[in-house]
C-alpha positions as CSV (number, residue, x, y, z in Angstrom):
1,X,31.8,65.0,65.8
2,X,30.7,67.7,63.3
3,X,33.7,67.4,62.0
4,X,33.8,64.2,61.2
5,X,30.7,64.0,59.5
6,X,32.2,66.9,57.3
7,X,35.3,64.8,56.6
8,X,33.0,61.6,55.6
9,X,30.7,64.0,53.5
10,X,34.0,65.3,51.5
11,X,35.8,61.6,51.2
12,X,32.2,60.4,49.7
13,X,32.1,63.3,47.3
14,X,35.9,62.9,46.2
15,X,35.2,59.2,45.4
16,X,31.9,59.9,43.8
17,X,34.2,62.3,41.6
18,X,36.7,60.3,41.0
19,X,34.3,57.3,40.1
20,X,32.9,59.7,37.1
21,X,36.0,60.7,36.0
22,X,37.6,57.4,35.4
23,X,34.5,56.6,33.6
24,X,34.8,59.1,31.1
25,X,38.5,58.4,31.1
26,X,37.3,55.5,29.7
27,X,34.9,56.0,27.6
28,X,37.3,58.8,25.6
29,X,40.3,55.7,25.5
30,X,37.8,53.4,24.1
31,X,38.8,53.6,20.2
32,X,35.6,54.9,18.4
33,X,34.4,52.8,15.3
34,X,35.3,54.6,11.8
35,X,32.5,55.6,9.7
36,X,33.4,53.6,6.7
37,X,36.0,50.6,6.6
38,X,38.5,51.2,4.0
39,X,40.2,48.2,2.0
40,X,43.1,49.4,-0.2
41,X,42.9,47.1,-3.6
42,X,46.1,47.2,-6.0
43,X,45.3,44.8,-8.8
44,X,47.0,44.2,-12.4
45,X,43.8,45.7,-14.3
46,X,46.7,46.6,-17.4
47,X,49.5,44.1,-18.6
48,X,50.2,40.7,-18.4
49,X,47.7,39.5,-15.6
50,X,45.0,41.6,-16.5
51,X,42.7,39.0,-17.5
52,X,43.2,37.5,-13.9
53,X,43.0,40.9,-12.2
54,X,39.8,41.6,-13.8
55,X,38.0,38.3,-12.2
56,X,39.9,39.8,-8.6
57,X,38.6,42.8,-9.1
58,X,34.7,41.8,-9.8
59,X,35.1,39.3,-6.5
60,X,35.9,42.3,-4.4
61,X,33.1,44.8,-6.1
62,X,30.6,41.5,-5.3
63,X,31.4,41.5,-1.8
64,X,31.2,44.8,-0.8
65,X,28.1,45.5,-2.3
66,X,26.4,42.6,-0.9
67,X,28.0,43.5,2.2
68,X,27.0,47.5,2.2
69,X,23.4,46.4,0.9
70,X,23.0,44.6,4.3
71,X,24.1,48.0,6.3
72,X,27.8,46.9,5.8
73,X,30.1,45.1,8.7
74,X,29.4,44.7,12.2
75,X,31.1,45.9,14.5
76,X,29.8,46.6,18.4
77,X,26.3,46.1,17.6
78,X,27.1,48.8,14.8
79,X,26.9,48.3,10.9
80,X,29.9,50.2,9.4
81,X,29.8,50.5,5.6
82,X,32.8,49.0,3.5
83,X,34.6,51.1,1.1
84,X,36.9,49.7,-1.7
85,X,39.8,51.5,-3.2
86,X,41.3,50.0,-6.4
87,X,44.4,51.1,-8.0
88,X,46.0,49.6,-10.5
89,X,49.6,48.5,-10.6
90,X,49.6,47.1,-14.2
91,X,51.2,44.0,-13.6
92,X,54.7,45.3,-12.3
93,X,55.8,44.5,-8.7
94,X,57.4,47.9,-8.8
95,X,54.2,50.1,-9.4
96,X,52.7,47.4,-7.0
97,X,54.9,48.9,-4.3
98,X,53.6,52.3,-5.3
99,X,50.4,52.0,-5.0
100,X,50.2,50.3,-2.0
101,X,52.5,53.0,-0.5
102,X,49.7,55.2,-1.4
103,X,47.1,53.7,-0.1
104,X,48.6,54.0,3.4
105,X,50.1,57.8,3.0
106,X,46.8,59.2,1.2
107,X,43.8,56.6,2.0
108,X,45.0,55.6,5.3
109,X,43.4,52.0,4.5
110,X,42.2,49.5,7.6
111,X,43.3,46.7,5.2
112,X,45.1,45.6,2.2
113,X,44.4,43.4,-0.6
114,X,46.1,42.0,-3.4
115,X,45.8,41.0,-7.1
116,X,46.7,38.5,-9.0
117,X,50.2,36.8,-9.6
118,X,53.2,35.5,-7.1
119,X,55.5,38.0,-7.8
120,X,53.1,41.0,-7.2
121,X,51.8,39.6,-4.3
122,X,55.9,39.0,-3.0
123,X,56.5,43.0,-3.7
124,X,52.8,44.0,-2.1
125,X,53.5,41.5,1.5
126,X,57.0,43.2,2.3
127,X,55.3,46.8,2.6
128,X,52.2,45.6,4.6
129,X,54.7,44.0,7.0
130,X,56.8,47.5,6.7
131,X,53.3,49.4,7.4
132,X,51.9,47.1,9.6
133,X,48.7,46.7,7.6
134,X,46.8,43.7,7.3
135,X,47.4,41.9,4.2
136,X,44.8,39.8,2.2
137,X,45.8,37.9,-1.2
138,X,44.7,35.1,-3.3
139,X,45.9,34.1,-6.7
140,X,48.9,33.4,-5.5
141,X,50.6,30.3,-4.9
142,X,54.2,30.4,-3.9
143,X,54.4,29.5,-0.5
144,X,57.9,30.9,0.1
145,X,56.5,34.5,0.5
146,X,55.1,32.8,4.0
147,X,58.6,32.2,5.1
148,X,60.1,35.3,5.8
149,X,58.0,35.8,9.2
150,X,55.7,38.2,7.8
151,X,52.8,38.8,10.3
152,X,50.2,40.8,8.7
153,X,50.3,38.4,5.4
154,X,47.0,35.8,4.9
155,X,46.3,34.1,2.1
156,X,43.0,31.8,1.7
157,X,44.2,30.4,-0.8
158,X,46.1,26.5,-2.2
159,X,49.6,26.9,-1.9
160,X,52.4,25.0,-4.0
161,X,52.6,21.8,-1.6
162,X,49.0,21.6,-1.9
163,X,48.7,21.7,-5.8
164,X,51.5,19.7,-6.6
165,X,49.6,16.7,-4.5
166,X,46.2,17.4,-5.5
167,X,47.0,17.3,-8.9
168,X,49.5,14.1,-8.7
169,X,47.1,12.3,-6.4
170,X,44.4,13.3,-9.1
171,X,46.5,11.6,-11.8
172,X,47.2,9.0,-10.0
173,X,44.1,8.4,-9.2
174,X,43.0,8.2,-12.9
175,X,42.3,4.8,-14.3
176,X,45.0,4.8,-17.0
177,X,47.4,5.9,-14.6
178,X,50.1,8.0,-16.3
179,X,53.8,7.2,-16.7
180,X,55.3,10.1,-16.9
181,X,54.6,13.5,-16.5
182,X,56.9,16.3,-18.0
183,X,56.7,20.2,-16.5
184,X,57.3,23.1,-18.4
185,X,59.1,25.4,-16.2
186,X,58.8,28.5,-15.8
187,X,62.1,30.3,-14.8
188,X,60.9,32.1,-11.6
189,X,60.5,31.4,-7.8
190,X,56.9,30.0,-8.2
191,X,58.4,28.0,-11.4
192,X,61.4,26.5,-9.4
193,X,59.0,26.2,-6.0
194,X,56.5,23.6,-8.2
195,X,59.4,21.7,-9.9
196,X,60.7,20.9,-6.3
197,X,56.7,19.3,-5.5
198,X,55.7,18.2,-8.5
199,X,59.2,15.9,-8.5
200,X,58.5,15.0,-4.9
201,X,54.8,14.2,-5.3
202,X,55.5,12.2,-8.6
203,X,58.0,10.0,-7.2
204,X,56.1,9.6,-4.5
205,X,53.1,7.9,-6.3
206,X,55.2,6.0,-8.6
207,X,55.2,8.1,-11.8
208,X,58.1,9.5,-13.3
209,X,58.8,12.9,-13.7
210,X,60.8,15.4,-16.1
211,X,60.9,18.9,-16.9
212,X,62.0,21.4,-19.5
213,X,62.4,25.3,-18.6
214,X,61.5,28.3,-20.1
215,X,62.3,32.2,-19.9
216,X,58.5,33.8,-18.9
217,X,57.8,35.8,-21.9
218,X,59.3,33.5,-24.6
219,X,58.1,33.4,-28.1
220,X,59.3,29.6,-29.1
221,X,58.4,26.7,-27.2
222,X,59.3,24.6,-29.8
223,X,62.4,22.7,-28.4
224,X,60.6,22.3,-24.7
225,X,57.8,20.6,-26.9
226,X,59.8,18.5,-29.2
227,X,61.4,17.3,-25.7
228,X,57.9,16.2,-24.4
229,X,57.4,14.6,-27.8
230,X,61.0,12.2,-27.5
231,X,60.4,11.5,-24.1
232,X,56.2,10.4,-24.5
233,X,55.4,12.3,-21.7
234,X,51.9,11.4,-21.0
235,X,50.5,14.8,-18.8
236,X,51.9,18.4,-19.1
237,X,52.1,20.3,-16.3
238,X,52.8,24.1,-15.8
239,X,52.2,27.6,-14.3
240,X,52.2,30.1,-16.8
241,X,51.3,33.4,-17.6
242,X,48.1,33.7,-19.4
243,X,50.0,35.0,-22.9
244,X,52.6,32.3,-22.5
245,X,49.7,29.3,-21.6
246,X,47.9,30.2,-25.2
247,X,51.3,30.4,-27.0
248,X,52.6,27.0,-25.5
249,X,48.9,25.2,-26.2
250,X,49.1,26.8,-29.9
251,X,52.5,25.6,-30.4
252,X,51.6,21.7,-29.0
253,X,48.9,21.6,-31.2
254,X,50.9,23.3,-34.5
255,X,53.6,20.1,-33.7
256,X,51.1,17.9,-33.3
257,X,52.3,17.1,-29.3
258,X,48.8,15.2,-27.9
259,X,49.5,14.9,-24.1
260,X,46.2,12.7,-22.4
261,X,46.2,16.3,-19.9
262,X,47.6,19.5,-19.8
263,X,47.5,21.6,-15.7
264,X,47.9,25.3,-17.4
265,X,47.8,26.4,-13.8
266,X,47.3,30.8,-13.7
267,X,46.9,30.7,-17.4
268,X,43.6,29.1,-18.0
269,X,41.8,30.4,-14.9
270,X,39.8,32.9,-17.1
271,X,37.5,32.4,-19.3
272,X,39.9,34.6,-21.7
273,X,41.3,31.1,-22.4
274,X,38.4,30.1,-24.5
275,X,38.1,32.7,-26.1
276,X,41.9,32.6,-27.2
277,X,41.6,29.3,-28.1
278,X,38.3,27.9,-28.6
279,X,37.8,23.8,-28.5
280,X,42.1,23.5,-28.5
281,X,41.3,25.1,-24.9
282,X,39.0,22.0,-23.7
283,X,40.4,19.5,-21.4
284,X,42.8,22.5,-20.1
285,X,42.8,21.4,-16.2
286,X,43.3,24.2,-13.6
287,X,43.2,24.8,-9.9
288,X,42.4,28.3,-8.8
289,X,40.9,27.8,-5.9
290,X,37.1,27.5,-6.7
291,X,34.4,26.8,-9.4
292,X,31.3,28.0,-10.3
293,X,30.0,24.8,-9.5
294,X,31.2,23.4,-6.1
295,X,29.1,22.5,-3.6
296,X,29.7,25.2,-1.3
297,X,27.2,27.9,0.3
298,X,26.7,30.5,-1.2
299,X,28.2,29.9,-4.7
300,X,24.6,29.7,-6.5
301,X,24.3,33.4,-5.3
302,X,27.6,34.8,-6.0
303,X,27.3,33.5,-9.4
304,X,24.0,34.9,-10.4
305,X,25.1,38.2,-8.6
306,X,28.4,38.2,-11.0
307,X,26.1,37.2,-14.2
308,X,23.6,40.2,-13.1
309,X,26.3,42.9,-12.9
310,X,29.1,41.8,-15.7
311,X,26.4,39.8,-18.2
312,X,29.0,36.5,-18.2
313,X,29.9,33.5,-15.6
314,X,31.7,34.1,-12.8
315,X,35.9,32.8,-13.7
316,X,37.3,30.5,-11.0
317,X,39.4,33.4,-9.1
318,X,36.4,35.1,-8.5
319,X,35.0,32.6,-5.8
320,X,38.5,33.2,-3.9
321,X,38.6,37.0,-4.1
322,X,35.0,37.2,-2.7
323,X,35.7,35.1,0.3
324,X,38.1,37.4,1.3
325,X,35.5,40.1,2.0
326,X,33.7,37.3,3.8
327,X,36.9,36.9,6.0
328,X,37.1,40.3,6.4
329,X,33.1,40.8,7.8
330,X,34.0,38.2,10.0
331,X,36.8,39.5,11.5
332,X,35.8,42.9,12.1
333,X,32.1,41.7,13.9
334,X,34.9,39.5,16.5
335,X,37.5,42.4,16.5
336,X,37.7,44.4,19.9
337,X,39.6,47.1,17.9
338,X,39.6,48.5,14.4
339,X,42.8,49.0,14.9
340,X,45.1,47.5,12.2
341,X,46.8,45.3,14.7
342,X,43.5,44.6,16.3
343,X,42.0,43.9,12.9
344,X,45.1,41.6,12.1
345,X,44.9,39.8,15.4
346,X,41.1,39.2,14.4
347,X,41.6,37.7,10.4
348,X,44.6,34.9,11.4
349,X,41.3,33.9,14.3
350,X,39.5,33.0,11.9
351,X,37.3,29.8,11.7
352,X,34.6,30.0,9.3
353,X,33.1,28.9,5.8
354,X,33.1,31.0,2.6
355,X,32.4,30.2,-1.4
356,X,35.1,28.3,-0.9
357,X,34.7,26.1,1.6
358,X,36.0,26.1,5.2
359,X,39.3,28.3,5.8
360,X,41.6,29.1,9.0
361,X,44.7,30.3,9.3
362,X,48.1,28.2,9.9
363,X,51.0,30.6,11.7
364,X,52.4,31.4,8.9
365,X,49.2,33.1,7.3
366,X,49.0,30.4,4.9
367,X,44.8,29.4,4.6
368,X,43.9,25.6,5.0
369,X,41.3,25.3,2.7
370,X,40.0,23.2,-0.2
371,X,42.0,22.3,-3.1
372,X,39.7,22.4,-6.3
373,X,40.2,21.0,-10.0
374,X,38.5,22.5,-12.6
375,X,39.2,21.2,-16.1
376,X,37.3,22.6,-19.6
377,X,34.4,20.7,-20.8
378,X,33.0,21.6,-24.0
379,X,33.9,25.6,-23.5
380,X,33.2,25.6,-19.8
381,X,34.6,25.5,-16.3
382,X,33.7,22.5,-14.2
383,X,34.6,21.5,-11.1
384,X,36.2,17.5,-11.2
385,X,38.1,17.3,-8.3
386,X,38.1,16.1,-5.1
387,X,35.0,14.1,-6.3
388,X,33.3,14.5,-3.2
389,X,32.6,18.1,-3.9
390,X,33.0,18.0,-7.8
391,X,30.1,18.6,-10.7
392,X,31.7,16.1,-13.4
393,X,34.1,13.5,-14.0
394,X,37.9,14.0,-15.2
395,X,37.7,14.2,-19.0
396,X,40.6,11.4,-19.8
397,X,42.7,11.2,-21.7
398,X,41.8,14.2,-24.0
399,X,40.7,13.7,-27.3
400,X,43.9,14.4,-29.7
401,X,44.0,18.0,-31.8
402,X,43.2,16.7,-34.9
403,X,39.7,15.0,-33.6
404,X,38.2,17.8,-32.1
């Protein structure tokens, strides 16, 4: 009998033992929550996107300071601060790669983002997929990069089907419809990726469509414009850089080519373009994602925030840039681990509403969210389509060169 009580006694004390210990088994698996959150930024501060990597760059700085001067992220019923890392890749996809490498070796980020520009952004996805980091970009809009079964790649942000409708059902939508649109092509993948749309969404509505290309960097657009001129194309539309944008507005006016409305997608989106090219800029139409003037929470605030800090209005990339740290927050306080594949898992769940309007996450990584015009009235940024969440009116057709 003694015995037995002995042998109870030990078989209690074992399980009581072994109870503890499998506690604290796992409590040290458990994967403790980092001190700081580290996002690895690689943005064209130098070269020929600069002026579109500067309004990335002050979305980012925007966010994470709101964010740390609320405690930072939350994470477990724990505030973790954000830290931000920005290297610059001076607009070359090959220094892009670079720096991104270095950000994983020396930094060991929690998350990527991008900069500005498709081709950049096409050189940065490949080595998040390589590193397994999660990868955040906007100002970008060639959805190909979303085909090659990249995991780790979102982008909040329209996409080439998306602008290629918005903008014909815009037109189309105008009461003066056009006839006939002409693109100026840009000879790249994003170049050949709106050609394809623009053609489908044109025929689509009943407008016909044309196009003229171009080498990126070119110094004479005369012969694309003299085309535009013989054929009376009514609208211009286009994608380029910001330095070629100016040149190929200068050049219209210079030949006297008055088109009723210009889309200078990428090269208008700062307010650079202004300054370049004063009232020949106005009526320039754009779509880069957001405005300064939607109605969308949170806007009002990020705009006075960007005024405070940089003493000039917000440019239209900004909004998009910001709302990535807002997808980021958000992910992280829903994330079960910090992990990048945790962390990953956590940004393509994502249901929620930034600056810029609702956004979630198709399969591909490719965001649904709202597809904003913003055209140049009297030297400013306005927001003028979809009307339901726009400040003013399409300015239509635009008043020729020689009357302004």
């Amino acid at each position: 009998m003694n015995n037995l009580k002995l042998t109870r006694r030990l078989l209690l004390k074992a399980g009581a033992l072994t109870g503890i210990g499998a506690a604290l088994a796992a409590c040290s698996s458990a994967p403790a929550a980092p001190d700081k959150i580290k996002i690895g930024a690689v943005i064209p501060l130098t070269g020929r996107f600069a002026a579109g990597g500067e309004q990335v760059k002050a979305g980012y700085e925007l966010v994470v300071e709101a964010v740390n001067k609320a405690g930072g992220a939350e994470f477990q019923g724990k505030k973790i601060p954000l830290e931000l890392i920005i290297l610059d890749d001076e607009s070359d996809p090959a220094k892009t790669v670079q720096k991104f490498e270095q950000l994983n070796s020396s930094n060991q980020v929690h998350v990527y983002f991008g900069g500005f520009g498709s081709d950049l952004h096409s050189a940065a996805a490949a080595i998040a997929e390589k590193n397994k980091i999660p990868y955040m970009g906007v100002a970008f809009a060639l959805k190909s990069i979303h085909e090659k079964g990249f995991k780790y790649l979102f982008s909040p942000f329209p996409k080439s089907p998306q602008i290629a409708a918005t903008s014909i059902e815009m037109l189309a939508a105008l009461p003066n419809k056009p006839a006939k649109v002409i693109g100026f092509i840009e000879k790249s993948d994003w170049g050949v990726e709106m050609d394809k749309a623009w053609a489908v969404e044109a025929q689509k509505r009943g407008i016909q469509y044309v196009k003229e290309e171009y080498a990126p960097g070119a110094k004479d657009f005369a012969p694309m414009i003299l085309k535009a001129k013989e054929v009376a194309a009514d609208v211009v539309v286009g994608i380029p850089s910001p330095p070629d944008g100016i040149a190929i507005t200068k050049q219209m006016k210079e030949l006297d080519f008055n088109p009723k409305a210009s889309f200078m997608i990428r090269s208008s989106d700062n307010l650079s373009w202004i300054t370049a090219l004063g009232k020949d800029g106005d009526f320039t139409l754009t779509m880069p994602g957001w405005a300064t003037d939607v109605k969308f929470p949170g806007t009002a605030e990020l705009s006075a925030a960007h005024q405070a800090k940089y003493g000039k209005p917000a440019a239209a990339v900004t909004g998009p840039a910001y709302a990535m740290g807002q997808i980021l927050v958000d992910a992280v306080k829903r994330a079960k681990t910090l992990d990048r594949d945790g962390l990953r898992d956590a940004i393509a769940a994502t249901n929620m509403t930034t600056v810029t309007g609702p956004v979630k996450f198709a399969a591909d990584g490719v965001g649904e969210v709202p597809t904003v015009v913003i055209q140049y009235q009297n030297g400013k940024q306005v927001s003028v389509w979809p009307e339901k969440d726009a400040a003013a009116k399409v300015s239509y057709p635009a008043t020729p060169w020689k009357q302004r």
